[in-house]
N, C-alpha and C positions, 0 to 999 in steps of 0.2 A: 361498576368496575369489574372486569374480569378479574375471576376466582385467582387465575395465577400471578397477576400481578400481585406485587408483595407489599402491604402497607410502608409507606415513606416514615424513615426515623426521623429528627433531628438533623445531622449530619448531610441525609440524601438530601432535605430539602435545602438545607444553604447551600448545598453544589448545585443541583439541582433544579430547585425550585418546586412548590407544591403540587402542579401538573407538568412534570418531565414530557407525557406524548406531547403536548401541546406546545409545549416550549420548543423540543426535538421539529417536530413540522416545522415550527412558524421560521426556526433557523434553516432546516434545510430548504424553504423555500427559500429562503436568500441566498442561501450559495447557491441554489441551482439560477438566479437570476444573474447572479454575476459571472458565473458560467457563461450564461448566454448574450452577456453584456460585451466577453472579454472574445469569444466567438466571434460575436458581430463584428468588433472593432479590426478583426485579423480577417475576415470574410469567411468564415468558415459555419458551419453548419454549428450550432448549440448541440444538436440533438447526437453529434460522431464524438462528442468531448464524457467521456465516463467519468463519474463521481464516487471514487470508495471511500465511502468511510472508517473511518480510524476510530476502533473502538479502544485502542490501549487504557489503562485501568478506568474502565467504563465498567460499574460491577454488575454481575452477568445479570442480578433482578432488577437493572436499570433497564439493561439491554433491552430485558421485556419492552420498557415505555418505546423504545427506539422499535422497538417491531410494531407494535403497534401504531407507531408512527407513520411506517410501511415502510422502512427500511428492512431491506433484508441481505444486503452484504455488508458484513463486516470483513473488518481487517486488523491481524493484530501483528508485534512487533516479537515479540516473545514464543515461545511457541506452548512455555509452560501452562501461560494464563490462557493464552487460546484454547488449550487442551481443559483447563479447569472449569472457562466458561461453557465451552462446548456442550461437558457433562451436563451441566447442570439448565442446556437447554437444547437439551435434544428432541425435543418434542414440538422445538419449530423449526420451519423450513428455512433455514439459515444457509447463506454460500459462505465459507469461509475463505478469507484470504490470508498468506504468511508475508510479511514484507519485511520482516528483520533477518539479519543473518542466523543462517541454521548451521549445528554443528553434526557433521555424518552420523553420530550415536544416537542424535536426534529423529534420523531417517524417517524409523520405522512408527514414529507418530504421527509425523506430516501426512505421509499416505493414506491415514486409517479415514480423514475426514477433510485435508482442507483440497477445494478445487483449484486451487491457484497460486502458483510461488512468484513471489517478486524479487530474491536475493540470488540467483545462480550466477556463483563468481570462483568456481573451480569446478574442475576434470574432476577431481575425485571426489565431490559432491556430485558430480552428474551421474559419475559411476552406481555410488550407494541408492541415489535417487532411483534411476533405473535397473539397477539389480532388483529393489525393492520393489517399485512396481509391477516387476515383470510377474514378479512371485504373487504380486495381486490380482494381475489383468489386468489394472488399471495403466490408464494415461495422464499426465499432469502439464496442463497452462503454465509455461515459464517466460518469466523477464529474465535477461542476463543481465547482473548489476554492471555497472560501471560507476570508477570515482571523478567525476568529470571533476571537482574542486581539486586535489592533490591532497586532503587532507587527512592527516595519518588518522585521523580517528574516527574515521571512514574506511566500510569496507567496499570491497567492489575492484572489477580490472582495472586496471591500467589502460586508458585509450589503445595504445602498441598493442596490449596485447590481445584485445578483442578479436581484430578477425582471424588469428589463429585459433581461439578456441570457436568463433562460429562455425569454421570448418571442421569444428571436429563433432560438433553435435549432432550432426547425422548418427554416429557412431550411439547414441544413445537414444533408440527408435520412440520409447517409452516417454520422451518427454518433448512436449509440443511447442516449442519458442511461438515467443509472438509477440516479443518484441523486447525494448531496452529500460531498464530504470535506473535511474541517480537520483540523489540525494545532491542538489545543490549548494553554494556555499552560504554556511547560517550566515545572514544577513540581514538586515531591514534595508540595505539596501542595492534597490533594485540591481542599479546599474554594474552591481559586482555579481547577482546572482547572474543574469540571463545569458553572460557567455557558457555557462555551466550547458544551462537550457540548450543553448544554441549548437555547442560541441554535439550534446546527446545526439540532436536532429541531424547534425551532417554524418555523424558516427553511425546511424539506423538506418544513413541513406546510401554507406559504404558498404555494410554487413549485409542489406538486401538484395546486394548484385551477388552473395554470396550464399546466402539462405533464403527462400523466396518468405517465410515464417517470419522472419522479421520486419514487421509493419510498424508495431504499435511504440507508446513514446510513454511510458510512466513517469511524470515530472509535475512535482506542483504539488506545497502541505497547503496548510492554513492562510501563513502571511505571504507566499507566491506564488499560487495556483494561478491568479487571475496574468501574469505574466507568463507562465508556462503556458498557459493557453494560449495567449499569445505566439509564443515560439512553435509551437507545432504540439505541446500535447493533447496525447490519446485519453489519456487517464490521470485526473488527480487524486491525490490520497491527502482527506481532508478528516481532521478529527475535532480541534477546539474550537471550529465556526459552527459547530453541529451542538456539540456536546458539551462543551465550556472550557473556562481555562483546569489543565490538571492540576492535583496537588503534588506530582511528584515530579521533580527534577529531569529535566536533562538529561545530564551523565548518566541516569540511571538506562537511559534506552540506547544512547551514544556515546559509548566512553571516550573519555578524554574530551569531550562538549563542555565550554566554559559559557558558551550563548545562550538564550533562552529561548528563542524560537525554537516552535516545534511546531509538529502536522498537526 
């Protein structure tokens, strides 16, 4: 075993299991099949459908087994725990990604490490964003969120009022769009989520006569990835087909969330 992996308590192994890399593989070998199942069925290419996982309270000496697995982006919801894992494995080559709402006092953490935002759903988030960068030299990968469900406990624009803030993102050189993400409606079932899905794809095909940056399509957790696929996404953000069911609630990542699906 590699020195740095950290011997399994109790605990890790019943969430877990007694080999986490091998468990981690043998699941991401299935979603990346169903992936390429849900590709096939839509005609589209497996290999243009990206796969992030979702490492939310995934704890960071797990994470180990997950690198060793050959995962090497993650993505968290929090920006705290992303920040606390980070520390605590920074001596691997990790891409980080932020896909939960951030709040501007937040800023000046995002920048220091993660390569990728998936929550951009206000001007003066993009302001702080890019002030902040500038002051780095750096550039930053953004999705503009949208709430394509209506649901208050959900953040993200307002369909309306997307392509006015697409036009105004040029105003913010420092941050690189590339494309749209929603949070669909929690559901099992389907036939209620995929209008979500579907608004997203006409919405990224309206914004791109006006941003040529907006291509990409972030749609799809655990229980509707393989439907998002379907509908045109780019990117799914998968965490409990990977890593197992969590033990922490909902609400705690989406407030005001009575459902239990999660990514």
């Amino acid at each position: 075993m590699d020195q740095l992996l950290t011997p399994l308590s109790a605990e890790d192994i019943a969430r877990f299991g007694e080999t986490p890399a091998i468990r981690f593989a043998q699941n991401l070998q299935l979603v990346q099949e169903r992936i390429a199942a849900a590709a096939l069925r839509s005609g589209r290419n497996w290999q243009d459908v990206r796969l992030l996982p979702v490492t939310k309270t995934v704890p960071a000496h797990i994470l180990r087994y997950a690198f060793a697995a050959g995962i090497t982006d993650f993505s968290e919801n929090k920006l705290q725990e992303a920040r606390d894992k980070r520390a605590k494995l920074e001596d691997l080559a990790i891409n980080w990604s932020i896909i939960g709402h951030l709040q501007t006092n937040k800023v000046k953490y995002l920048t220091r490490f993660a390569t990728e935002f998936h929550a951009l759903d206000s001007i003066r988030l993009a302001e702080e964003l890019n002030r902040r960068l500038e002051s780095e030299n750096k550039d930053l990968d953004v999705f503009v969120q949208v709430n394509t469900s209506g649901e208050i406990s959900k953040y993200g624009l307002h369909p309306d009022d997307l392509l006015p803030f697409i036009e105004r993102l040029p105003d913010y050189p420092r941050l690189k769009p590339r494309g749209l993400m929603t949070l669909a409606l929690f559901s099992s079932d389907l036939d209620k989520v995929r209008p979500c899905f579907r608004l997203l794809r006409n919405l990224r095909d309206r914004a791109a006569q006006h941003h040529s940056g907006i291509t990409k399509l972030s749609m799809g957790m655990s229980g509707d990835f393989e439907a998002a696929i379907e509908e045109g996404a780019d990117i799914v953000r998968v965490g409990q087909a990977i890593f197992g069911p969590r033990p922490t609630a909902d609400a705690f990542y989406w407030p005001g969330l009575t459902d239990t699906t999660q990514p």
